[in-house]
PLY file of the C-alpha trace (Angstrom):
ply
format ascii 1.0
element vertex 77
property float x
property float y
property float z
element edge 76
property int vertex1
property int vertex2
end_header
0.00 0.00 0.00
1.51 3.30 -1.03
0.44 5.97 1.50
0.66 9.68 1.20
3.07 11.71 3.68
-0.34 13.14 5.16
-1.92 9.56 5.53
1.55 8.10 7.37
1.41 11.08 9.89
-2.34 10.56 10.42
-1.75 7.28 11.15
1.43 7.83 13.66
-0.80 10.06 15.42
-4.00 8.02 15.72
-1.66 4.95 16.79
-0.03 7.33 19.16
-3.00 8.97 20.46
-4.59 5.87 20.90
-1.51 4.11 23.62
-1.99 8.01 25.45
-5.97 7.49 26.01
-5.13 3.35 27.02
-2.97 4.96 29.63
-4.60 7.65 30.94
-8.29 5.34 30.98
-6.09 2.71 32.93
-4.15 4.87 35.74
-7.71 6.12 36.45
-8.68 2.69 36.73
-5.75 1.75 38.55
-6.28 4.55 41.16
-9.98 3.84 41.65
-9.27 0.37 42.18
-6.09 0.04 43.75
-5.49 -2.69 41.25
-3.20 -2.62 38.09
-4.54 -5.23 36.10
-7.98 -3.99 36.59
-6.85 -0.75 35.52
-5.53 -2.29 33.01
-8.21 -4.00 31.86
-10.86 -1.02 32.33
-8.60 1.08 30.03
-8.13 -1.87 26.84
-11.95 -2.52 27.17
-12.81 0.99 27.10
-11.01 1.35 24.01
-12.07 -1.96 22.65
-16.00 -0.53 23.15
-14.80 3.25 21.85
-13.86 1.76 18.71
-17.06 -0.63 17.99
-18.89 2.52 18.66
-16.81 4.68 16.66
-17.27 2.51 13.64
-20.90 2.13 13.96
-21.07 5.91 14.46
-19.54 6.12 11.02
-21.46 3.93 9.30
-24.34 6.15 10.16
-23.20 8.95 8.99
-21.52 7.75 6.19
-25.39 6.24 5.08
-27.08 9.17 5.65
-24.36 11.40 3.16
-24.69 8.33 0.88
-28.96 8.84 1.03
-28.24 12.80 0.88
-26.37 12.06 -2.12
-28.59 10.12 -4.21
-31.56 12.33 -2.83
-29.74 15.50 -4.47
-29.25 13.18 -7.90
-33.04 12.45 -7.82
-34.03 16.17 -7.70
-31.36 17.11 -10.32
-32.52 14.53 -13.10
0 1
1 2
2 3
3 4
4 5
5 6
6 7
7 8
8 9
9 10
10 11
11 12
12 13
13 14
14 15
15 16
16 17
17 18
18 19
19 20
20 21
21 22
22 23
23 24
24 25
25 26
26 27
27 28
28 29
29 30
30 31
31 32
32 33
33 34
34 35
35 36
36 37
37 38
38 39
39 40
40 41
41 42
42 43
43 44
44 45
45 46
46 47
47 48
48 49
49 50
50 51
51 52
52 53
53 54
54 55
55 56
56 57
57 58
58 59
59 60
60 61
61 62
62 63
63 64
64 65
65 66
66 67
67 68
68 69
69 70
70 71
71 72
72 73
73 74
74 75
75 76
């Protein structure tokens, strides 16, 4: 796969950004709970769940530009 400058960054920093938020969601967990691996475990399932979400979020949106789309078409023709 040949990727653009732009699309290597984006990735670095969604890769990046994504270890930060594991982190931070599991020392929270870890000082709520007293327990690492529960932290640990809070902060890999709430990114697990984020991302599910994230996805299905845009699918959504992707359907409704998709409908907008072919709406617009309809009234043109």
């Amino acid at each position: 796969m040949n990727l653009h400058t732009s699309q290597r960054i984006q990735i670095k920093k969604t890769l990046s950004w994504t270890v930060i938020s594991i982190i931070i969601t599991t020392l929270i967990g870890w000082m709520l709970t007293g327990n690492f691996y529960i932290g640990a475990g809070i902060g890999l399932a709430d990114r697990a769940v984020k991302m599910g979400i994230y996805y299905a979020h845009e699918r959504f949106w992707h359907g409704k530009y998709k409908a907008q789309k072919a709406a617009k078409r309809e009234t043109i023709t």
